[in-house]
MINUKE-829718 format. One record per residue (C-alpha): residue in one letter; x, y, z. Coordinates in steps of 0.05 Angstrom, whole numbers, plus 5000, padded with zeros to 4 digits. Layout:
N
+-----+------+------+------+
: res :   c1 :   c2 :   c3 :
+-----+------+------+------+
:   a :    X :    Y :    Z :
...
+-----+------+------+------+
//
This chain:
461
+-----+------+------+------+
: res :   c1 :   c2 :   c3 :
+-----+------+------+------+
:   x : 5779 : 4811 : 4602 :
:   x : 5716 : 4799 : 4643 :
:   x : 5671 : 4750 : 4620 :
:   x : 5601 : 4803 : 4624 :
:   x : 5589 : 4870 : 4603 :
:   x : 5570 : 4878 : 4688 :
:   x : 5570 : 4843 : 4742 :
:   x : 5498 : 4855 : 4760 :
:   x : 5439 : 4885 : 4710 :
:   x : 5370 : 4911 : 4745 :
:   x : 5316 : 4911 : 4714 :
:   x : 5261 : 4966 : 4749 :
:   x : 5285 : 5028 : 4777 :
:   x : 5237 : 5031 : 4838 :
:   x : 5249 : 5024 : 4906 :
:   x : 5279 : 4955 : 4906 :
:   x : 5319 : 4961 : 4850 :
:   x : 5354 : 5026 : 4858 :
:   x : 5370 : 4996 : 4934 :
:   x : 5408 : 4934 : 4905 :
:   x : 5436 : 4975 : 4851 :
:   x : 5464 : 5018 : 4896 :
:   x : 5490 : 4974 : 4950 :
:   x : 5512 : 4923 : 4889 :
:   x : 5553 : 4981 : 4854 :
:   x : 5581 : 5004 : 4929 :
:   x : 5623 : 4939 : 4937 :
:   x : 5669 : 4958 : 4874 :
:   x : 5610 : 4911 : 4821 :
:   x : 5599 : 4936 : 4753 :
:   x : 5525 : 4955 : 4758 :
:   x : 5469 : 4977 : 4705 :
:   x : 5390 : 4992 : 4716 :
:   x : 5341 : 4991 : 4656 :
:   x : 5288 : 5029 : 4673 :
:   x : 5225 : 5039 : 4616 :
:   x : 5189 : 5100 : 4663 :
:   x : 5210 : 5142 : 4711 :
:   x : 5258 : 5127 : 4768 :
:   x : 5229 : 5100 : 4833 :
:   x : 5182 : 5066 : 4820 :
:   x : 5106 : 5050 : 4839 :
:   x : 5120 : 5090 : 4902 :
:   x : 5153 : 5144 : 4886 :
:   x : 5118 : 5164 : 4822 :
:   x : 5041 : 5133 : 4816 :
:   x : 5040 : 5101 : 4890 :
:   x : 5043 : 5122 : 4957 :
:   x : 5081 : 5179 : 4951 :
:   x : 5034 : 5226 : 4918 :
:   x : 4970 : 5186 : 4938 :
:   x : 4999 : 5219 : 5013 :
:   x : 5006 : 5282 : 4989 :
:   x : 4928 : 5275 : 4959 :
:   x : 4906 : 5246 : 5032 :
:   x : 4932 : 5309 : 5067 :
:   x : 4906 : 5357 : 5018 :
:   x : 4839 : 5320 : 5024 :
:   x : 4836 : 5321 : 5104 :
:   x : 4833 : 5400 : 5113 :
:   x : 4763 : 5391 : 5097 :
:   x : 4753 : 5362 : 5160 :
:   x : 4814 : 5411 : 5197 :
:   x : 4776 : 5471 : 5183 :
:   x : 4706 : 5447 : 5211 :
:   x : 4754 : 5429 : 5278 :
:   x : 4784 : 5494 : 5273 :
:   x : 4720 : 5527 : 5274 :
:   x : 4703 : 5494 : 5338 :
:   x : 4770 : 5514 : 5375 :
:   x : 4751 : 5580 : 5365 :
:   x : 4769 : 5594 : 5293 :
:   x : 4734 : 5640 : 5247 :
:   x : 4751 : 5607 : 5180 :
:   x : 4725 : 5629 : 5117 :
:   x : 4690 : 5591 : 5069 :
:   x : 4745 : 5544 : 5036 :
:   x : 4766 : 5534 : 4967 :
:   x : 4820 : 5486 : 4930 :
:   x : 4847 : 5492 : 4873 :
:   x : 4852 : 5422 : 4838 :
:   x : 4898 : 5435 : 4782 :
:   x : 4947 : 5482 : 4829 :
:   x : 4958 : 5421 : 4878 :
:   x : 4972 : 5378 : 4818 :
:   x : 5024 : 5426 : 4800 :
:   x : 5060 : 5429 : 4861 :
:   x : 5054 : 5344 : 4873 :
:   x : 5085 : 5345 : 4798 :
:   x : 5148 : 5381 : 4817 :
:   x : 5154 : 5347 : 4881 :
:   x : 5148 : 5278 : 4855 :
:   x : 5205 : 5299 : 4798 :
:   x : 5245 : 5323 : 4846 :
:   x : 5245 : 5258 : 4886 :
:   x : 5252 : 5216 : 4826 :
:   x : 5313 : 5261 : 4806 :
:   x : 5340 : 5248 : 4877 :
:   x : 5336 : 5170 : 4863 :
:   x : 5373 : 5181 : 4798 :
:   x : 5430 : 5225 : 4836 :
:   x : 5430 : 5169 : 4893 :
:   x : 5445 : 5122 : 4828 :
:   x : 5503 : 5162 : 4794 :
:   x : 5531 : 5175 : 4858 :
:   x : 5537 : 5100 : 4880 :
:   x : 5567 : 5083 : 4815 :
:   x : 5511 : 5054 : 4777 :
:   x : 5495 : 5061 : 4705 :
:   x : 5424 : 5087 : 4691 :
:   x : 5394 : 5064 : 4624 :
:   x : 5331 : 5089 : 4602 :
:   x : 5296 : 5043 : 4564 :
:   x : 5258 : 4973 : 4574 :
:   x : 5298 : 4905 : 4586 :
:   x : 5280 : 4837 : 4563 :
:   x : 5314 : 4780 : 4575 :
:   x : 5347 : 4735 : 4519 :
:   x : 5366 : 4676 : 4572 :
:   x : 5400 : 4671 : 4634 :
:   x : 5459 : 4727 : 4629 :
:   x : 5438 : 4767 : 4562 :
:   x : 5385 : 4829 : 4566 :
:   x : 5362 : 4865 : 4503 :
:   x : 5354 : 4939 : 4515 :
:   x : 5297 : 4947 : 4473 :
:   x : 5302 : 5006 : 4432 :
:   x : 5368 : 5011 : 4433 :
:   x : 5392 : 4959 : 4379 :
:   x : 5444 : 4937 : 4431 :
:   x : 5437 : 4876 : 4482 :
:   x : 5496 : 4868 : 4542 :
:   x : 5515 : 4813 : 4592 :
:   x : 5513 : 4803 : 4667 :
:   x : 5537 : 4763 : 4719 :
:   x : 5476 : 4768 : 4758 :
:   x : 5405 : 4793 : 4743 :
:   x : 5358 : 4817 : 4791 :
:   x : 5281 : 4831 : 4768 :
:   x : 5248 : 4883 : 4803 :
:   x : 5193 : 4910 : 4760 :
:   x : 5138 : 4909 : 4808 :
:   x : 5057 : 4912 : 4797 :
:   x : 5016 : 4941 : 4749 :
:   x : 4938 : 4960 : 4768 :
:   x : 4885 : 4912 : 4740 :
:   x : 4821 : 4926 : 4701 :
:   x : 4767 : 4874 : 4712 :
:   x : 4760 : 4830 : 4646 :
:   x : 4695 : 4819 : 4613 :
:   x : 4668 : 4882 : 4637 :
:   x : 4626 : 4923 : 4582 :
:   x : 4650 : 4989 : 4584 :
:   x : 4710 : 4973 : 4635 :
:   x : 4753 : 5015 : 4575 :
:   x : 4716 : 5093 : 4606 :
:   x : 4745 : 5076 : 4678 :
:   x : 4808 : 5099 : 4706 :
:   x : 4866 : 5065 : 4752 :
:   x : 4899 : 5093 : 4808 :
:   x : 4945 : 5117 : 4756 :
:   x : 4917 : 5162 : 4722 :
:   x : 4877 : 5187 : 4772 :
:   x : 4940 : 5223 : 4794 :
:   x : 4933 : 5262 : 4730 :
:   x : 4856 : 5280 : 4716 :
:   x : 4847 : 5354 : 4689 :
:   x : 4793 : 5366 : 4742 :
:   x : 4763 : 5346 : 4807 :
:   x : 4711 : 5301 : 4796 :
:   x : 4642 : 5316 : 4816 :
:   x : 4620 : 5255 : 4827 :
:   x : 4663 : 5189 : 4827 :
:   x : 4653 : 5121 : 4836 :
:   x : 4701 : 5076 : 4858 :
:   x : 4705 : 4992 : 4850 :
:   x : 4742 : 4953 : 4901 :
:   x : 4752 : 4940 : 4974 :
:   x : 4828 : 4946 : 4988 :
:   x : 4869 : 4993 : 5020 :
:   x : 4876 : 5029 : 4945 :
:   x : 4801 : 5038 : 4952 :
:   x : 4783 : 5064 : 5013 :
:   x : 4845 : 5109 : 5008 :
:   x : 4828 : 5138 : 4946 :
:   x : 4748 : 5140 : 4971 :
:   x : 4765 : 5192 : 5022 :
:   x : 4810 : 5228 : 4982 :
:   x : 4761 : 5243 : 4931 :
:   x : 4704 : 5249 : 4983 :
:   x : 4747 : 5306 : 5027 :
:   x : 4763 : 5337 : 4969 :
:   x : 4697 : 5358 : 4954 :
:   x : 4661 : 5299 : 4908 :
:   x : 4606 : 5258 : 4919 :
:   x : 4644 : 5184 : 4928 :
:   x : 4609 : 5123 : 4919 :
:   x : 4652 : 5054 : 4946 :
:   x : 4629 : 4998 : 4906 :
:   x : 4653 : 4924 : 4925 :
:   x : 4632 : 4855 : 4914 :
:   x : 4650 : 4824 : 4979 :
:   x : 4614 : 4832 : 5048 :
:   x : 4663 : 4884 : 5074 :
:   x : 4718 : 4923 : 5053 :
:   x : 4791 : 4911 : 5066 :
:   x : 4797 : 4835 : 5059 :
:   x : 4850 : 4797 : 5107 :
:   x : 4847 : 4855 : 5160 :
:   x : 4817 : 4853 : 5221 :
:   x : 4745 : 4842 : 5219 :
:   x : 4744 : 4902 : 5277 :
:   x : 4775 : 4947 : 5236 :
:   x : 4748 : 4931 : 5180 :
:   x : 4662 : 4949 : 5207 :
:   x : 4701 : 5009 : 5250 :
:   x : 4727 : 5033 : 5184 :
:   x : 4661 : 5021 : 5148 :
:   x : 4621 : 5062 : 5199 :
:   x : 4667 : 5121 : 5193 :
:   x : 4671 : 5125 : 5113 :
:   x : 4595 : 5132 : 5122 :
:   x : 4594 : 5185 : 5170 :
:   x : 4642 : 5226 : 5123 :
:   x : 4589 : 5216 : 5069 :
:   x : 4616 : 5162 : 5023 :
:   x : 4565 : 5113 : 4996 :
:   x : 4582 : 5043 : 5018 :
:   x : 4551 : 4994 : 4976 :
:   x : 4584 : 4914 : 4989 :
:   x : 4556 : 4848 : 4962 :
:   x : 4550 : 4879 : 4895 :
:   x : 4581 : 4872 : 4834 :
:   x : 4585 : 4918 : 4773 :
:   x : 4559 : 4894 : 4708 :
:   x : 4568 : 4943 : 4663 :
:   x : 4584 : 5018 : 4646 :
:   x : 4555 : 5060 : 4594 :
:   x : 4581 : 5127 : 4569 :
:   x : 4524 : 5189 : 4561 :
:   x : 4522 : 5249 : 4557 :
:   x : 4506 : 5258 : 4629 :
:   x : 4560 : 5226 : 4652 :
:   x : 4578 : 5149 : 4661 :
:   x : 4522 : 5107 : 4680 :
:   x : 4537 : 5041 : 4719 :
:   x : 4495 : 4987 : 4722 :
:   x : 4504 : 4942 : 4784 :
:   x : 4483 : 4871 : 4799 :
:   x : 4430 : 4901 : 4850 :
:   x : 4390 : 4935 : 4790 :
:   x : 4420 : 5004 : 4805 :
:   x : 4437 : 5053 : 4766 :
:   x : 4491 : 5105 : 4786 :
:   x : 4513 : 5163 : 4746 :
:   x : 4578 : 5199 : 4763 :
:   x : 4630 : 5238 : 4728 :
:   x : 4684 : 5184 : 4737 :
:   x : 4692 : 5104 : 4748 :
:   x : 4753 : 5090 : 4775 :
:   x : 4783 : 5012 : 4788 :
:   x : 4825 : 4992 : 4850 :
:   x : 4804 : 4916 : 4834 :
:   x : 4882 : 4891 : 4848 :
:   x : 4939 : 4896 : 4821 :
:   x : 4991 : 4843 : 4783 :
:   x : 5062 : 4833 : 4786 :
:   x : 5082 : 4861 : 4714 :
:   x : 5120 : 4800 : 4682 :
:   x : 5096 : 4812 : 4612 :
:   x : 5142 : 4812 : 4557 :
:   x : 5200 : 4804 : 4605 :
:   x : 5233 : 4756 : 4572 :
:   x : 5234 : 4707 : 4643 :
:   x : 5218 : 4638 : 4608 :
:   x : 5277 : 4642 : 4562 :
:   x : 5316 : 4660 : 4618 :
:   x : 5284 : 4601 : 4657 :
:   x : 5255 : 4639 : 4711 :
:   x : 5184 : 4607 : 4730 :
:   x : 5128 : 4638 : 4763 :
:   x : 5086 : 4612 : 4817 :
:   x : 5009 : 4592 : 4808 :
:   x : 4991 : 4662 : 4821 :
:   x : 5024 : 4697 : 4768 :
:   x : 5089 : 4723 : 4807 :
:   x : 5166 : 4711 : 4801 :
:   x : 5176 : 4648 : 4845 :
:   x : 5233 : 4658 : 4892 :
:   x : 5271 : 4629 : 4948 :
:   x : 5266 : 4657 : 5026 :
:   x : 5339 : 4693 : 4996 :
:   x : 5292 : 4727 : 4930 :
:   x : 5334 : 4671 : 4884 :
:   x : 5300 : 4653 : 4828 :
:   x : 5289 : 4590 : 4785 :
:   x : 5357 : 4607 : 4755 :
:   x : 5414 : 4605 : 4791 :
:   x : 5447 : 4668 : 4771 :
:   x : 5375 : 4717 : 4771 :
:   x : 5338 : 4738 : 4841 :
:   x : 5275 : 4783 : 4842 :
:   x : 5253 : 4829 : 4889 :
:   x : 5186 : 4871 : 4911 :
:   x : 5118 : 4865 : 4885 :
:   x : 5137 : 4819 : 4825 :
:   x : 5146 : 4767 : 4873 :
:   x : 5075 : 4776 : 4900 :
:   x : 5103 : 4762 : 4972 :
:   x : 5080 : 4826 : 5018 :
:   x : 5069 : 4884 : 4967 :
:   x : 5097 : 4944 : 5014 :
:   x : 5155 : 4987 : 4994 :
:   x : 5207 : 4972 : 5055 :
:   x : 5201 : 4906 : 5054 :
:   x : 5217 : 4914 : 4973 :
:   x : 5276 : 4948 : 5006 :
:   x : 5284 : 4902 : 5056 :
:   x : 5284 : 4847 : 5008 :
:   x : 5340 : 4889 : 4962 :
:   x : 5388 : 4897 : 5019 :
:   x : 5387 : 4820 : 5038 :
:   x : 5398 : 4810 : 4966 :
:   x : 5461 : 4854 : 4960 :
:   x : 5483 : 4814 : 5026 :
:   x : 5473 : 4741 : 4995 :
:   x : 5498 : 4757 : 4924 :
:   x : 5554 : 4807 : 4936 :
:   x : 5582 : 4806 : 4999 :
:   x : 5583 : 4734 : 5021 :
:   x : 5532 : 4746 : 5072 :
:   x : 5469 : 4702 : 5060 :
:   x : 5411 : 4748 : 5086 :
:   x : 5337 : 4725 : 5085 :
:   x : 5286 : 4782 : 5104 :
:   x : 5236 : 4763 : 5152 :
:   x : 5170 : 4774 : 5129 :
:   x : 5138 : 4755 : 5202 :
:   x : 5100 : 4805 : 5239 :
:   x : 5115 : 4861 : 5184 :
:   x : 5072 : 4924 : 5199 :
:   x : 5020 : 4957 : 5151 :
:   x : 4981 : 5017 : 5152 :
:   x : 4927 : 5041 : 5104 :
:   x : 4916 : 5117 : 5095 :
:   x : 4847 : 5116 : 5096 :
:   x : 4806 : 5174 : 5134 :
:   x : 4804 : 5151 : 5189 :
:   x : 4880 : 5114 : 5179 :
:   x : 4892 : 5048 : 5200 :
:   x : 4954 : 5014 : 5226 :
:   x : 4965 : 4949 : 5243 :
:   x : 5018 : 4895 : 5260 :
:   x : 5007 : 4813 : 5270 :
:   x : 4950 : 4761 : 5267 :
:   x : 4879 : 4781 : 5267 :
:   x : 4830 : 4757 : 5317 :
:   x : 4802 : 4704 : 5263 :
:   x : 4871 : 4680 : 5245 :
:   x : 4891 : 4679 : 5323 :
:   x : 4826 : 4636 : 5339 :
:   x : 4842 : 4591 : 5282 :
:   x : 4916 : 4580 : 5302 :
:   x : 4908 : 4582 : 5382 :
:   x : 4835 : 4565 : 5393 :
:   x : 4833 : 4617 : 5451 :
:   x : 4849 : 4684 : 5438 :
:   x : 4846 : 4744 : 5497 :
:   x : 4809 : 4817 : 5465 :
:   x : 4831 : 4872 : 5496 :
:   x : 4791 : 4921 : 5453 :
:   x : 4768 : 5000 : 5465 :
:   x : 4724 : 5055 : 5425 :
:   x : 4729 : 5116 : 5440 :
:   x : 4720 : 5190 : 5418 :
:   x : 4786 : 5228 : 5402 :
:   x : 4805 : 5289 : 5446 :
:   x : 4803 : 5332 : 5397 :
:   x : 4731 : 5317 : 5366 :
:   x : 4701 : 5311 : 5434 :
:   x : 4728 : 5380 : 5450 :
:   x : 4680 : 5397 : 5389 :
:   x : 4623 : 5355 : 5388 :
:   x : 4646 : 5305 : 5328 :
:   x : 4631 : 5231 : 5318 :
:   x : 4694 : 5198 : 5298 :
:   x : 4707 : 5141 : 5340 :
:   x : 4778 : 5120 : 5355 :
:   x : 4790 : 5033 : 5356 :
:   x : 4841 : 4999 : 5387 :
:   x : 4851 : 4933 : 5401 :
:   x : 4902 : 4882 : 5429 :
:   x : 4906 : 4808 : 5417 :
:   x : 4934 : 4771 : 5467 :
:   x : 4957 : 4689 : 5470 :
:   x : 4925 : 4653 : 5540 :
:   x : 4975 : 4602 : 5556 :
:   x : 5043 : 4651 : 5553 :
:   x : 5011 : 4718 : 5549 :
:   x : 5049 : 4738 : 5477 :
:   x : 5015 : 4793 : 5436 :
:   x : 5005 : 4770 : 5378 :
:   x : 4962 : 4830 : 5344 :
:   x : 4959 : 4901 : 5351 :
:   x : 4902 : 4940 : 5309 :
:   x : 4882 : 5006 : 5301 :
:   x : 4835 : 5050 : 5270 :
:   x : 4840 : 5128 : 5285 :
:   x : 4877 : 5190 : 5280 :
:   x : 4954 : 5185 : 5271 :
:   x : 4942 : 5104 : 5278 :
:   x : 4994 : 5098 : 5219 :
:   x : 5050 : 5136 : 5266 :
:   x : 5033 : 5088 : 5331 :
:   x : 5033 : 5013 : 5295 :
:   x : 5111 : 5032 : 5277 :
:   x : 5131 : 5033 : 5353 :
:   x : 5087 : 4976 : 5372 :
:   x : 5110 : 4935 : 5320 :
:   x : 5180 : 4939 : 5351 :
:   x : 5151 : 4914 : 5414 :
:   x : 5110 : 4861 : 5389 :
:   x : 5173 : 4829 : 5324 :
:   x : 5210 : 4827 : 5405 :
:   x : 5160 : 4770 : 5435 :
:   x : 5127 : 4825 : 5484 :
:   x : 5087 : 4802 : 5533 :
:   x : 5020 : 4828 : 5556 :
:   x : 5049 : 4842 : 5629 :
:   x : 5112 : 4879 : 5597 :
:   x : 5066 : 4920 : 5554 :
:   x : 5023 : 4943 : 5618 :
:   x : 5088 : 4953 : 5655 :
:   x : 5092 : 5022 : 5594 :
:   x : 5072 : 5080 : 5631 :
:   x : 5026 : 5119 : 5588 :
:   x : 5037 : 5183 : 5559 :
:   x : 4981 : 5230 : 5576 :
:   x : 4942 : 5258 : 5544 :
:   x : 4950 : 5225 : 5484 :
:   x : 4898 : 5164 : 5434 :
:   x : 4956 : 5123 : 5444 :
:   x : 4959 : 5113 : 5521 :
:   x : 4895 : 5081 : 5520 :
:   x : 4939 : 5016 : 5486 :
:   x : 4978 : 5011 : 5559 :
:   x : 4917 : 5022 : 5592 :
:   x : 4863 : 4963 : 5575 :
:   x : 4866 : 4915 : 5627 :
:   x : 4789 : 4882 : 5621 :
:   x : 4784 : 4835 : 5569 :
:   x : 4730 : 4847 : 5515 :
:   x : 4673 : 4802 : 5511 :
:   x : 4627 : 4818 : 5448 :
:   x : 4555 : 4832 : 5459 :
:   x : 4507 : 4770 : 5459 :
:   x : 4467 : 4768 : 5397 :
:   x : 4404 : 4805 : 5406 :
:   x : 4431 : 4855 : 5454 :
:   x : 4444 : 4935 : 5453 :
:   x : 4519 : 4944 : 5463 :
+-----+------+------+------+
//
């Protein structure tokens, strides 16, 4: 008779969890996943999934104004909020019914309720009057968004969650925060058709990218109409008749329809269960785990955001598959989180891969800029403004590249193939040696071969 109910219990049904359940219950292992929500997750349900399906609803705006200057006659737009809401609804169940499927067909056990753990090998279904035994435990509940604390009035904002789910359009919205959740959501809302003002408290948006990117990205929010306002902070919201009314640290007052909070997010370890279990978390809040996702226990791992490491779906997946390596076939399997690419789908998108110049100069001293601006193709074909960056860091003494940014159309598609080159050790000379494929944005990459030098202060660049 075994000693456990199963070999291995999941708790979280998102992207990392369903991969280790899967791989886990593909070696022959008894295999359950307690899942509260919906299967898959952050991602797949409130997360990047239908956030992309709300970026490229949002950027025909800006494709019919281009069409019109290709020789188009377009006639005067509408969209329908509540029909697109619809269709992202049935798409996003049909995913999450695909992860389920994926689950059943592996061999996995799918229970729908919450899991807390009673110590090291017992978990309480909750709910369910019933609590079962495993060998092994992995915790992969990811993140939850944050709302700031202390804030009067905080309770009349929205999160990124349910701002998947509002019964109209907003008019007017006004969005606090600076990270990728932010700016993505800011011209969303702001090609869809509402007036979008991006509130944040630090001196630019997008903290720990490049400093580049982030003023490039800056300049172009701006020129697609959404209100910048940094160095600010929000002190208070107050619910009227006319709307909300903000009051921020620089005496303004704003009005709009909605307040919505990208202010962070936290790994959700609440209620878990993870002390009795003996499972510690580090000084920011997150599951502490080993470079093989092994927890403070010796028979639980965790996996994706919980752990706080890099909060991006494939390297939760990443993380799950050198789990199911280490813990069930023999094969101990750390993920590298080095030089892992990241893009945000911002308008205009970003993509980028490796150290930024600051982190360059503080590691190396000497750092060479390769670094262009330029107008897209496409928009100079009509007239528009958007400006394309691109920019290449490169180490002096053995010519490595050690950072690739970009900000510009289809930026997100480009980082993936230069982040192969760059996790190999490229070289500046082998990257030259690329001939460029003309005429595209991303040629210009093989092309720089002056190295930037900023402006001096005081001078017109």
């Amino acid at each position: 008779m075994a000693k456990y109910d199963y070999d291995l219990f999941v708790i979280g049904a998102g992207s990392g969890g369903v991969r280790a359940a899967r791989l886990a219950a593909m070696t022959g292992a008894r295999v359950a996943v307690a899942e509260e929500h919906r299967v898959g997750g952050t991602c797949v349900i409130r997360g990047c999934v239908p956030k992309k399906f709300m970026v490229y609803a949002s950027e025909f705006s800006s494709h019919f104004k281009t069409a019109e200057g290709f020789g188009w006659t377009v006639g005067k737009p509408s969209f329908d909020w509540k029909e697109f809401i619809t269709a992202k609804d049935i798409e996003i169940a049909r995913l999450s019914g695909i992860y389920v499927t994926n689950l059943q067909k592996a061999g996995a056990e799918l229970v729908h309720a919450r899991a807390v753990l009673k110590d090291a090998h017992t978990v309480e279904i909750v709910g369910k009057d019933m609590t079962v035994t495993a060998d092994k435990i992995l915790v992969a509940t990811g993140g939850r968004p944050v709302r700031p604390e202390g804030l009067p009035g905080a309770e009349f904002g929205i999160t990124s969650e349910e701002a998947f789910h509002l019964d109209k359009l907003p008019e007017s919205i006004l969005i606090v925060g600076g990270g990728y959740i932010a700016v993505e959501f800011a011209g969303i809302f702001a090609g869809l058709g509402s007036k979008v003002t991006l509130l944040y408290r630090g001196p630019n948006i997008l903290r720990g990218f490049d400093d580049d990117l982030r003023l490039h990205l800056t300049t172009e929010l701006e020129r697609k109409g959404v209100r910048v306002v940094l160095g600010c902070q929000h002190e208070k919201i107050v619910k009227t008749a006319g709307g909300l009314v903000s009051t921020l640290s620089n005496d303004i007052e704003l009005t709009t329809e909605q307040v919505m909070f990208a202010t962070g997010r936290n790994p959700h370890v609440v209620g878990l269960g993870l002390e009795a279990a003996g499972v510690e978390l580090n000084d920011k809040g997150a599951i502490k785990v080993d470079k093989y996702s092994k927890t403070t226990a010796d028979n639980i791992w965790a996996v994706g955001d919980v752990t706080d490491r890099i909060n991006l779906t494939p390297v939760a997946i990443r993380e799950a598959v050198a789990f199911a390596e280490t813990a069930f076939k023999d094969n101990p399997t750390a993920f590298d989180h080095d030089m892992v690419a990241s893009a945000v789908f911002s308008q205009p998108p970003i993509g980028s891969v490796g150290m930024t110049e600051a982190e360059a100069r503080k590691e190396f001293g000497q750092i060479d800029v390769y670094r262009a601006v330029f107008r897209p193709m496409k928009y100079t074909f009509t007239g528009g403004e958007e400006r394309c960056l691109m920019k290449l860091l490169v180490k002096p003494d053995d010519q490595k590249v050690v950072g690739v940014h970009m900000c510009g159309p289809d930026a997100p598609e480009i980082i993936q193939m230069a982040a192969i080159a760059v996790k190999m050790g490229v070289t500046k000379a082998q990257w030259d040696s690329t001939c460029a494929v003309h005429p595209t944005a991303a040629e210009e990459f093989v092309t720089m071969r002056e190295k930037y030098s900023p402006p001096e202060l005081g001078a017109v660049a």
